[in-house]
N, C-alpha and C positions, 0 to 999 in steps of 0.2 A: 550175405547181409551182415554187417558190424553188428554186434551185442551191444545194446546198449546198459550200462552200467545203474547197478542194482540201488534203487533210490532216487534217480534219474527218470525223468520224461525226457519223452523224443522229443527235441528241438526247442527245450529248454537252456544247453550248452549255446545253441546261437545267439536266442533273446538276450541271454546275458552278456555275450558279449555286444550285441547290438547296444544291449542298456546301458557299458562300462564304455564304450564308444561316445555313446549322446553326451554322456557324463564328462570325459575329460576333453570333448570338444566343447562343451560348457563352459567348463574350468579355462579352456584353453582362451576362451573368448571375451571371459573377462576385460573390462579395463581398467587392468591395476593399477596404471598411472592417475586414471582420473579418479578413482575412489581412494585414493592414495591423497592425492589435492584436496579431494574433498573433505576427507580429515582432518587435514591440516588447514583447511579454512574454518572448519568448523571450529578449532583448539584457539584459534584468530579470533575467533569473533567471542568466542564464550570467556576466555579471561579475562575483557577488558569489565563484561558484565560480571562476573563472579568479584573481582575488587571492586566493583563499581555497589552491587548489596552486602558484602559483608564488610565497607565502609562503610554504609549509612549505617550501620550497629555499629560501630565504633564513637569513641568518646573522641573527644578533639587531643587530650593528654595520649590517650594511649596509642592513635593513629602518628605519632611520630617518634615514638620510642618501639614499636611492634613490625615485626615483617608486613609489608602490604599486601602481601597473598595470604598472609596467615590469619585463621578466623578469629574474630576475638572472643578474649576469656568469658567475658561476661556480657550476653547484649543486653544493649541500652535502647529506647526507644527514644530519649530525649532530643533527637535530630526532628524525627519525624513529628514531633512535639511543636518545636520549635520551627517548623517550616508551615504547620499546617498555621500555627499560631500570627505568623507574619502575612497572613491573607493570600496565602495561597489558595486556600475555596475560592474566593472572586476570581484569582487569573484564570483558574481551572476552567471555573462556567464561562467566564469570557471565550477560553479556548473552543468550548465543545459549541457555545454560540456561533462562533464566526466558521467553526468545523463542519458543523451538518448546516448552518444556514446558506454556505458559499456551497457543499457537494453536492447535495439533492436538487438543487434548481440545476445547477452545472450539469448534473445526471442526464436528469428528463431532460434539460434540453438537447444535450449532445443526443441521448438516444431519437427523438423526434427529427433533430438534423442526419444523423447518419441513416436513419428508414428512407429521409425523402432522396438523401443522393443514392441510396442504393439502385430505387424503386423509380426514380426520375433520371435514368442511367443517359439517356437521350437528351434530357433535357438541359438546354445551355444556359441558364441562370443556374440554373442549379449546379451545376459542375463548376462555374465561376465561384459560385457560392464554397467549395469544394475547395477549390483552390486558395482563398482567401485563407480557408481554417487552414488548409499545407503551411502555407506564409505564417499564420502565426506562432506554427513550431519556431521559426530559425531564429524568430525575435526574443532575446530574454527581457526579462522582468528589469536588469539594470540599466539596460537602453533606453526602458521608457515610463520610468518611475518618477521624473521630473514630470511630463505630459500627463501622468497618473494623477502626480499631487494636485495639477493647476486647476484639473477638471473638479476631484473633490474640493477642493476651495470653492468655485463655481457652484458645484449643489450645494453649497452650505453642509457639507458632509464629514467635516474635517474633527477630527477626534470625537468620531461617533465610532461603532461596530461595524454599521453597513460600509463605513469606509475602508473598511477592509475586505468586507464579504465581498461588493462588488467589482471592484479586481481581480481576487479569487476568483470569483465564477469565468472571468473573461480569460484567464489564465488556462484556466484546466478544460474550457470547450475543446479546444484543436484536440488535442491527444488523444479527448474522451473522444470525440466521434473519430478518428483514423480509427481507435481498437474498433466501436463499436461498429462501422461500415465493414470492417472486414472481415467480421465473425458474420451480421448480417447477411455477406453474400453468401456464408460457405451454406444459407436455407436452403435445400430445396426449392428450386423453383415450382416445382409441382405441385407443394402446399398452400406459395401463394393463389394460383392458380386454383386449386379446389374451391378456398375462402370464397375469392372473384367466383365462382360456379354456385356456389349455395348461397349467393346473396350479399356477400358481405361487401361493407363500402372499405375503402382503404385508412378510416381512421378505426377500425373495427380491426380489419386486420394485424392494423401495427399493436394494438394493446393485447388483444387475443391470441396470435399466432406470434410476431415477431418479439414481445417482450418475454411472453415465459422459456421460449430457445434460448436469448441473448442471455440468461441471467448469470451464468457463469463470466460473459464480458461486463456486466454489470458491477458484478462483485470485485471486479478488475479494477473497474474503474475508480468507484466509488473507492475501495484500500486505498490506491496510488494518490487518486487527491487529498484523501483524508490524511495521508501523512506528510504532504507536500504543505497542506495548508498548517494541519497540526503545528509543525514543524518551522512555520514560516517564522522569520526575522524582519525582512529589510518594509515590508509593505505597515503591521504595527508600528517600524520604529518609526515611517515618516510620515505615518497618516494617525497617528492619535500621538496626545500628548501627558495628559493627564494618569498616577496611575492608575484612575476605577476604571479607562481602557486597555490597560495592560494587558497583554496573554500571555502564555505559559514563557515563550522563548525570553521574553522582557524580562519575565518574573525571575528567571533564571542568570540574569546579567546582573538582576539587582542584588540577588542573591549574593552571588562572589561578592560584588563592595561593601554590602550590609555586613557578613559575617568574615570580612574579610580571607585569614587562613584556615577558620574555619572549613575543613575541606570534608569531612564526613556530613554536616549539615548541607554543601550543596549535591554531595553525591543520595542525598537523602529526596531533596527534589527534584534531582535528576530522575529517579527513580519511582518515583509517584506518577514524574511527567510519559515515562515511557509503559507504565502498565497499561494503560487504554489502548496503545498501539497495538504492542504485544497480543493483548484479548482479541483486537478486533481482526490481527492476523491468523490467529489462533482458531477464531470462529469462522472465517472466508480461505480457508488455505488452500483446500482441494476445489473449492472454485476459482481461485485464483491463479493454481496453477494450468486448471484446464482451459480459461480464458485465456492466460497468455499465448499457449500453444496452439487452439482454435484460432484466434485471432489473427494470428502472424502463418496460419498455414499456408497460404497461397505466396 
């Protein structure tokens, strides 16, 4: 029988190297290359924003005598003065009007469409129906923004807000229900099935059982259009005219010509324009992440 060495448990020399094994087949397993990208996406995407706020502290004088990376000496808040002061409050609320009043209808609807083609799997209008929302992915917004405008003219809707919400909603259906049917299937069938056993009718079901599962696709959904709409240009420029319908993206074109080189005053609204983004990614992240991956599992 080996001695074993004074200070030593017996078959403590194996675990260890068992353990130095896990460890550099870990190490081994790594992928450097992709966390390596992913660095360097991150260093991409954070410079443009790090000149982009400590611009909006700069004075208009000293942003073109100073390094553009470089902070400056003394901040100034007179940008953000000056932009709040040229009515940017009305584009704001205009934005967050036509933002939540286009996503939330857009939501619940898409969620009540993707319940029924989940759950109507057999049924042939509905799968028609189904295919409809598919077709409406391939179509962009600039193929059929003239047919857009002529309808608004027709409601009399023409540089009003809903003329803008109501496109928007029509825009972000398809996409919402493809995430939201295909997180829908990954339910348990067996749940709907208990519901259907204890009584339940299927509009009981969908609010009960199918909407508190989906809410990770929810939170999906709702982010992607909020910043698609947030974010929109060509729908504002051709369906309102006046500026008390302006939204944020307008506000920002008028910007540049108003303050002409003024370049730290529009990186000042630029930057007011993107903190609601930011937050509302900030607050939905780990659902967003978990809905995209749910969503697309199959």
């Amino acid at each position: 029988m080996t001695p074993t060495p004074a200070g030593t448990r017996a078959g403590q020399a194996p675990e260890s190297a068992a353990t130095g094994t896990r460890a550099s087949r870990k190490f081994a397993e790594r992928n450097w290359a992709g966390g390596s990208f992913a660095w360097l996406w991150l260093i991409v995407v954070m410079v443009p924003l790090y000149w982009l706020v400590i611009t909006s502290f700069k004075t208009q004088a000293n942003y073109f005598i100073t390094n553009p990376l470089k902070p400056p000496s003394e901040f100034t808040f007179e940008n953000y003065q000056l932009v709040i002061e040229s009515d940017f409050v009305r584009y704001f609320m205009n934005s967050v009007i036509v933002t939540v009043g286009a996503v939330l209808p857009a939501t619940l609807i898409s969620f009540m469409a993707a319940y029924a083609v989940v759950r109507g799997a057999g049924n042939r209008f509905l799968q028609g129906v189904n295919g409809i929302f598919l077709i409406g992915l391939a179509i962009p917004l600039q193929a059929v923004v003239i047919p857009v405008y002529l309808i608004i003219i027709k409601m009399e809707l023409y540089n009003t807000l809903q003329a803008i919400i109501l496109p928007s909603i029509a825009f972000a259906i398809p996409l919402s229900v493809l995430v939201l049917a295909n997180f829908i299937r990954d339910v348990p069938k067996e749940l709907f099935e208990s519901m259907r056993m204890d009584g339940a009718t299927e509009w009981g079901t969908m609010w009960r059982l199918a909407f508190p599962l989906t809410r990770p696709a929810l939170v999906t959904v709702v982010i992607y259009n909020a910043v698609g709409i947030w974010n929109g240009y060509l729908l504002p420029l051709i369906l309102t005219q006046s500026p008390e319908k302006a939204t944020i993206p307008l506000a920002l074109a008028s910007f540049q010509t108003q303050f002409g080189v003024n370049v730290p005053a529009v990186a000042a609204s630029v930057t007011l324009t993107t903190v609601p983004i930011v937050l509302l990614y900030a607050i939905g992240r780990r659902q967003l992440v978990s809905g995209l991956t749910a969503g697309f599992s199959k």
